[in-house]
KOLMAR-923187 format. One record per atom (N, C-alpha, C, O, CB): x, y, z. Coordinates in pm, whole numbers, plus 50000, padded with zeros to 5 digits. Glycine has a CB too. Example, Ala and Ser with C-alpha at 12.3 -4.5 7.8 and 13.67 -1.06 7.14 Angstrom:
<pts>
513194943150780/512304955050780/513204967050780/514244966850846/511314955350905/512854977550708/513674989450714/512905000350787/513415011450804/514084994050572/
</pts>
This chain:
<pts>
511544952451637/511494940951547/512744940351461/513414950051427/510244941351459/512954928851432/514484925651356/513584921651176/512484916951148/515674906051463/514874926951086/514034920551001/514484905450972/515564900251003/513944928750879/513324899150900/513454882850886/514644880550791/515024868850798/512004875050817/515574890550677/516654884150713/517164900650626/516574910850590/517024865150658/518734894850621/519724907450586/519544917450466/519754929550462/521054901950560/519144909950385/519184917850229/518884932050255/519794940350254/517964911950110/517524935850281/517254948350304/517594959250432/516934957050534/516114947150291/518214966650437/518854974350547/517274979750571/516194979450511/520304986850505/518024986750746/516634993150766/516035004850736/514865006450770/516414993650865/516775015250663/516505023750571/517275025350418/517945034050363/516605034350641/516715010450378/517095007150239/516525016950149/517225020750055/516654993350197/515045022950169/514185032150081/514605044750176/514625046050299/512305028050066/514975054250059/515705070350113/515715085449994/516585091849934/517715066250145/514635085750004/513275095249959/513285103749985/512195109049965/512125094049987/514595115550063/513425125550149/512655134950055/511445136750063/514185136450268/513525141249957/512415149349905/511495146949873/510585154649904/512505154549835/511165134749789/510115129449768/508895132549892/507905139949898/510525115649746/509475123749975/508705123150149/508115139150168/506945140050208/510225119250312/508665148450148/508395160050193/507075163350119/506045167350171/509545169450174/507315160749982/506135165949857/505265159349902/504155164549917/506285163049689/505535143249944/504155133149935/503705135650071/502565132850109/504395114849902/504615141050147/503495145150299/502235155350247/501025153150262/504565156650450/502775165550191/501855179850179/500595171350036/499385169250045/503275199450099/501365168949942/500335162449852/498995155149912/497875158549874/501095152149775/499195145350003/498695134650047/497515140850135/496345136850134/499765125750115/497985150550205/496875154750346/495955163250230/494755161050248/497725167750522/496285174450090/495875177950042/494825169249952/493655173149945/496645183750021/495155159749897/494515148849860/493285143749921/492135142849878/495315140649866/493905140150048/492445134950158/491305143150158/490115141150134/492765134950325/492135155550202/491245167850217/489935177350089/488845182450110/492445177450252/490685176149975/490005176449888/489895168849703/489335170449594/490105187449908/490705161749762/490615148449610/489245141849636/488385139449551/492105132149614/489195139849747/488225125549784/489075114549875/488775106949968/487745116349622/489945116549824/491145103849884/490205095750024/489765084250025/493085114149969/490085108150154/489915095750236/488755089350278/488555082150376/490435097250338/487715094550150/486625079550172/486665071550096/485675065350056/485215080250170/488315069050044/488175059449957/488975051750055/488945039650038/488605061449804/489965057850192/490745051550296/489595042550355/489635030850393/491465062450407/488335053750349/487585043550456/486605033650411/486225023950477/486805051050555/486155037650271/485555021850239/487075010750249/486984998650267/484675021350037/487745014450240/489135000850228/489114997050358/489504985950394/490975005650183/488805003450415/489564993950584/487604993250649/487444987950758/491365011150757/486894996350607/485744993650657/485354977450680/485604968550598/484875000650571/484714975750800/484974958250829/486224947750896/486414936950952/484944952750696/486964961450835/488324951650899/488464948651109/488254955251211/490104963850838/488934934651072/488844934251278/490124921851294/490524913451213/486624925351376/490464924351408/491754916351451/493114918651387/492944925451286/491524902551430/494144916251401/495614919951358/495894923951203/495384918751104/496534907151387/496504930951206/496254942551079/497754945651047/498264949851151/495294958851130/498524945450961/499824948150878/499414956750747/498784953650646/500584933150829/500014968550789/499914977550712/501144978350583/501784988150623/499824988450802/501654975250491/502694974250411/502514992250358/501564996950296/502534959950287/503704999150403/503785012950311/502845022950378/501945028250313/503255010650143/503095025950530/501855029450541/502385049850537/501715058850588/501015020450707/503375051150481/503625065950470/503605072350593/504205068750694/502665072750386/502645085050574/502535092950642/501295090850766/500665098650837/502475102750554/501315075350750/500445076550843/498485079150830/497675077050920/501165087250902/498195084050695/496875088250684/496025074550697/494855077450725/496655096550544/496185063450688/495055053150728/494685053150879/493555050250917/495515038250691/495835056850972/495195048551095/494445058351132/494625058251254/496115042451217/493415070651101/492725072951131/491075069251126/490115073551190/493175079351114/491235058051006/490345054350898/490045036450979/488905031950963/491305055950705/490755030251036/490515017951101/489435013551199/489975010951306/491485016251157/488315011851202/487555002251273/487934997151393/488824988751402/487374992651204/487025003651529/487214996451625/487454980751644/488254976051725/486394999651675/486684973751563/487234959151563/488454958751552/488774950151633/486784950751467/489604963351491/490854959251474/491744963551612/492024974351663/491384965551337/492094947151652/492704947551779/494474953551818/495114954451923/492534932751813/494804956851659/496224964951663/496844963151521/496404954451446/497354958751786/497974972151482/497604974251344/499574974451386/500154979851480/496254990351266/500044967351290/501794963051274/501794979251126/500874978851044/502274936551179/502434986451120/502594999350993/503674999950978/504445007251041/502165014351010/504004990550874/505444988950799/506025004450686/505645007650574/505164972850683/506835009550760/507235019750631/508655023950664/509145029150764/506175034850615/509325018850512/511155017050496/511705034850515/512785039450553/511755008850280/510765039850481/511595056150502/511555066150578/510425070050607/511475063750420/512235070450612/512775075450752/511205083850809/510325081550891/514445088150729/511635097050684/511175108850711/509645104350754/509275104750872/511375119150586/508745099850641/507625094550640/507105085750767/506065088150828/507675087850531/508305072050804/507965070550927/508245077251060/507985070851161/508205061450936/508715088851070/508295098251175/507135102351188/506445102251290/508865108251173/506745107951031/504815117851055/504835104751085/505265103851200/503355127150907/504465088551016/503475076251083/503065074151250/502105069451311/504245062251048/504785082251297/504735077051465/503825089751488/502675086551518/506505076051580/504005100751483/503285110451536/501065106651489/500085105751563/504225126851450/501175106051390/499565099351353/499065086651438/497905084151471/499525093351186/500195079451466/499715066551532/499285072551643/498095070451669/500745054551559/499985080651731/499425084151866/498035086851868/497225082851951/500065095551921/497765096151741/496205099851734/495505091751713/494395092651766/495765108051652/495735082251645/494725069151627/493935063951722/494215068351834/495355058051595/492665052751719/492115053251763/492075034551855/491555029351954/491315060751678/492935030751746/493265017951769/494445016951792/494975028051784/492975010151684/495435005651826/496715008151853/498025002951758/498314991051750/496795003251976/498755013451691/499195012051592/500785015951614/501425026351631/498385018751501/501005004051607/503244999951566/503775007551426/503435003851314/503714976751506/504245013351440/504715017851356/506585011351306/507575017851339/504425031651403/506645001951249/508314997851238/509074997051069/508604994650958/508464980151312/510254999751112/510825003650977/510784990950923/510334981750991/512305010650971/511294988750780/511004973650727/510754977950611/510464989750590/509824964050788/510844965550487/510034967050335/509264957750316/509104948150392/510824966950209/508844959150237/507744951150167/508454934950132/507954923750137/507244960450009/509144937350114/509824920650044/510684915750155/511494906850131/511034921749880/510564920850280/511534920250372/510794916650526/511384915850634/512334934550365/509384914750499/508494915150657/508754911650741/508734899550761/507504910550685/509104919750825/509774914550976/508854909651063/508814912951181/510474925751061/508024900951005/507134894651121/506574878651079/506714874450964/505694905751148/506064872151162/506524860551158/504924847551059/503814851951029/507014857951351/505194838851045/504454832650934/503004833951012/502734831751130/505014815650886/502124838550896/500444834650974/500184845151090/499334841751173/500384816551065/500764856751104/500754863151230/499424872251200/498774873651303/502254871451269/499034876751124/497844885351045/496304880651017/496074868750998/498354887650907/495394889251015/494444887250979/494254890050843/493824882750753/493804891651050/494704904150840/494514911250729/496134915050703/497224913050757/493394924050752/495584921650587/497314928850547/495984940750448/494894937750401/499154913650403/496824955650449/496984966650410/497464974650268/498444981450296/497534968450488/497134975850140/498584978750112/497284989550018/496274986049956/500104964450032/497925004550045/497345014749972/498715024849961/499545029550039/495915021350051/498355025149785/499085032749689/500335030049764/500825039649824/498655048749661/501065015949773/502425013649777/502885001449659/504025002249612/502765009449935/502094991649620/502324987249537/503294989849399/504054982149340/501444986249536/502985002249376/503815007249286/505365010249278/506085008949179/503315016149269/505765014949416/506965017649471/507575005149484/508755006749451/506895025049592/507364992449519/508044979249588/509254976749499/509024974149381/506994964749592/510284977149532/511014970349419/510944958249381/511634956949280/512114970749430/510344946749418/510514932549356/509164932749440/509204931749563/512024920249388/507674934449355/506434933349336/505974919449398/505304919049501/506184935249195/506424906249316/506004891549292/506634886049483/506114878249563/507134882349107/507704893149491/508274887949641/508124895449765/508544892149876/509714886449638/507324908249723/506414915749842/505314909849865/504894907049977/505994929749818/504664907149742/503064902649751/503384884949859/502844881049963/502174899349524/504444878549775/504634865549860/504434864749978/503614857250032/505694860849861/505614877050064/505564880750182/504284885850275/504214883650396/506374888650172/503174893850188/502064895350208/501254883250269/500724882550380/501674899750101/501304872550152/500334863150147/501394851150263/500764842150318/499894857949955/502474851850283/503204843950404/502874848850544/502954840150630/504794845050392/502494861850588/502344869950731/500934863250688/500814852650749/502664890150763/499824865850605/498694863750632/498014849250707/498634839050678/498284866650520/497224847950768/496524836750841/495604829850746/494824838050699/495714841850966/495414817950701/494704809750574/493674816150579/493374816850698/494404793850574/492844822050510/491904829150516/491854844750538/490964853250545/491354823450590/492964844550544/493154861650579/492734872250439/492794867950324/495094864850621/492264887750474/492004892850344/493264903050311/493944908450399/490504900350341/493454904750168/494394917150140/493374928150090/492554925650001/495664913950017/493454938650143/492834953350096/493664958650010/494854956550038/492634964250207/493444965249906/494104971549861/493094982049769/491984981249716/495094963149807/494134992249782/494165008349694/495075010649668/495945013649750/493825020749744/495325010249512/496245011149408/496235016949341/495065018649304/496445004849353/497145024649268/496995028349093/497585020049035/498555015449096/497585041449030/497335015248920/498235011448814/497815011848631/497385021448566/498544996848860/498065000548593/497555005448490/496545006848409/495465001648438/497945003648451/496685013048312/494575021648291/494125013048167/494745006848081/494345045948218/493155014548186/492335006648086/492405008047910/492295000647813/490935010348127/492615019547935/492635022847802/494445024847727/495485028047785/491665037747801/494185021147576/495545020347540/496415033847532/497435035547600/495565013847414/495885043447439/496305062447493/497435060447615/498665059047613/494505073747589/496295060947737/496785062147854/498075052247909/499115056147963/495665060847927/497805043147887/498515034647905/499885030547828/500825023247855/497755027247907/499585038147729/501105038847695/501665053747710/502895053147722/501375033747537/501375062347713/501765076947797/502505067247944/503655069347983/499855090347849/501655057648004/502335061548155/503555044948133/504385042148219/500655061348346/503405038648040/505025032948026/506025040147942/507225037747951/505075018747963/505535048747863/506355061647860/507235066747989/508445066048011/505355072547829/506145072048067/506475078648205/507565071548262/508605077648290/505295078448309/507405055048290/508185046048397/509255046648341/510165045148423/507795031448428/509735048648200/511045049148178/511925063148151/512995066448101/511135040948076/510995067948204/511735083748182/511965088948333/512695083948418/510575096648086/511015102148346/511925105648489/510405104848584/510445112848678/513005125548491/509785100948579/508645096748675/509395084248792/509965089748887/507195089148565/509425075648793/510345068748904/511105076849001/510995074949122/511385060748840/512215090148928/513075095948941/512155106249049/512415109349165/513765099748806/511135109548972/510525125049037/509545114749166/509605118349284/509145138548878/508835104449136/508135103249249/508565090249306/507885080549272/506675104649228/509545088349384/509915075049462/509885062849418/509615052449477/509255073249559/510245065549281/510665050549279/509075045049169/508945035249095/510795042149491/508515051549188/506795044649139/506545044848994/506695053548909/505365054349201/506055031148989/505825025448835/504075026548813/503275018848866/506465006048819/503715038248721/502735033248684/501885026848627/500675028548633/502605035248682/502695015848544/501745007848461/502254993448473/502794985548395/501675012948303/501894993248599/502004978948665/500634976348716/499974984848776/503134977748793/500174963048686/498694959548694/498834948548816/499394937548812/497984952748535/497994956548956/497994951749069/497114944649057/496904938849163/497974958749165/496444941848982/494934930948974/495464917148965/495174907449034/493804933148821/496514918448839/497234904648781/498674901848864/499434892148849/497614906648599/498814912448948/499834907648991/499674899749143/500504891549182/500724918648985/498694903049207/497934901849345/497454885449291/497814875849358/496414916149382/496694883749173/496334867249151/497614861949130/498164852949193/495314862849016/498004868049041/499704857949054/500334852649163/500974842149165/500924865449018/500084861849276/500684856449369/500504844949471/501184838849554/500824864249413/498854844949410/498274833249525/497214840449558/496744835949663/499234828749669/496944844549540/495364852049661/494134849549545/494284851849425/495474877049716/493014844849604/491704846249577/491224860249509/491964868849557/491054843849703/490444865449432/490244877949406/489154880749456/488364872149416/490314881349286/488554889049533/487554889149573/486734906149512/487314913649434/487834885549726/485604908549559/485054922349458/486004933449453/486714936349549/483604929849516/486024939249349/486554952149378/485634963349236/484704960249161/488614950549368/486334974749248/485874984949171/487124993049130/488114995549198/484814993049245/486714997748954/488245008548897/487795026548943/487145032348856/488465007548652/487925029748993/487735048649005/489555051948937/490555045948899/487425057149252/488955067048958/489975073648879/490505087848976/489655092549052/489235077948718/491745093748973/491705105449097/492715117249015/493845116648967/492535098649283/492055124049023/490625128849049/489745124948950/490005120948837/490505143449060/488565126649010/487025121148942/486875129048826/486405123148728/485555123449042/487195142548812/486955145748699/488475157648675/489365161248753/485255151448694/488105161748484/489655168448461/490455164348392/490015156148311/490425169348554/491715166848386/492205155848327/493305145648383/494225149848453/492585160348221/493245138248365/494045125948392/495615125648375/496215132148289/493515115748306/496345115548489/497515120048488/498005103648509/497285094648554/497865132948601/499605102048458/499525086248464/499445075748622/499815064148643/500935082248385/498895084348697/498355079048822/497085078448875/496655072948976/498875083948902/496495085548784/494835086348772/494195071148807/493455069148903/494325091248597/494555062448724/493745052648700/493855042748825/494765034548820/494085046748566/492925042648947/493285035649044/492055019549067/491115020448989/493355047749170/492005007249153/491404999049214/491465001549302/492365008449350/491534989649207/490044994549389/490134993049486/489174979949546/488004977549516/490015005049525/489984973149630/489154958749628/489574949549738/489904954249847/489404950249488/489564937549718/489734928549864/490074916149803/489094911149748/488254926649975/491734905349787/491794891149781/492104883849924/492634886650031/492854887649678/491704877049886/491964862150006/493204852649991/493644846649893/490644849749990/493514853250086/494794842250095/493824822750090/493124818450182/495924846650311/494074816949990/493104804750026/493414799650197/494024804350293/493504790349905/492774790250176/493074784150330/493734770850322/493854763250418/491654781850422/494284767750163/495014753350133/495664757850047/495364767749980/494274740050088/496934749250035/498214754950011/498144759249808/497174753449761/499574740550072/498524763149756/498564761749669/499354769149548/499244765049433/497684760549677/
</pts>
């Protein structure tokens, strides 16, 4: 796939250390955070063409629903999309793995059912023109899943983690802003809001400025707006 146009090179996002930590973090996570039944209530239900935005290391496509007839797994960095190609094989459905960003979707208007986006939100560099791109691949009616962190409910916390975004948190973990509110930014963009729920990770302990996560489902309307 080519991307839809120049701005973003094809390994514009270039992470590795990062990539290395968030491989071992991540499987550790699944394994005993809780993480991946929170992968699988998110993609539970899902069926027909599937765009994954950020899909890392790969840990969703194990989590996908026979209904889904093939799954597009967009991820800009190198390292990360290697483990993705090696996980896709294991998958159970059939899953593309291609380089690309978020504000950059190399695929074409309405091509989607669904679109994907867990714990990448934060990383995007231009948020308002990823989500666009989201809601442009999607089909009128199409749903966005998402699992996010951002920002926490409470004020304490929430100013500790815009503390964080301007210090060396970006620096230490790829780029990621935590007190960006994917709730208000997902309606901003156009999408329907549909149910969701706030958890926290880990469930209990103490809290860290990535703790505070959603998880939920908007709709692209089906008229323009």
């Amino acid at each position: 796939m080519q991307l839809r146009n120049g701005k973003f090179p094809r390994d514009a996002v270039h992470h590795p250390l990062f990539a290395r930590f968030y491989a071992r973090f991540s499987v550790a996570a699944d394994r005993k955070g809780g993480v991946a039944a929170y992968r699988e209530e998110l993609l539970s239900g899902l069926s027909g063409r599937v765009i994954e935005i950020g899909a890392g290391n790969g840990l969703n496509f194990a989590h996908y629903p026979g209904a889904v007839s093939d799954v597009v797994a967009l991820e800009p960095e190198r390292s990360l999309r290697q483990l993705a190609v090696r996980a896709a094989l294991r998958a159970e459905v059939p899953v593309d793995v291609v380089p690309g960003t978020a504000e950059a979707i190399p695929a074409k208007n309405e091509g989607f059912d669904a679109a994907v986006a867990s714990l990448v939100l934060c990383t995007v560099r231009d948020l308002p023109r990823a989500l666009a791109e989201i809601r442009r691949v999607l089909r009128p009616g199409g749903e966005l899943r998402f699992f996010e962190h951002g920002l926490a409910p409470g004020r304490a916390l929430a100013a500790v983690q815009r503390a964080a975004d301007r210090t060396l948190w970006p620096v230490l973990f790829g780029g990621c802003r935590t007190a960006r509110d994917p709730l208000a930014a997902i309606e901003a963009a156009g999408f329907e809001p549909g149910p969701y729920r706030r958890l926290r990770i880990p469930e209990a302990g103490p809290q860290t400025p990535s703790s505070p996560c959603v998880l939920g489902v908007a709709r692209k309307p089906f008229t323009a707006g």
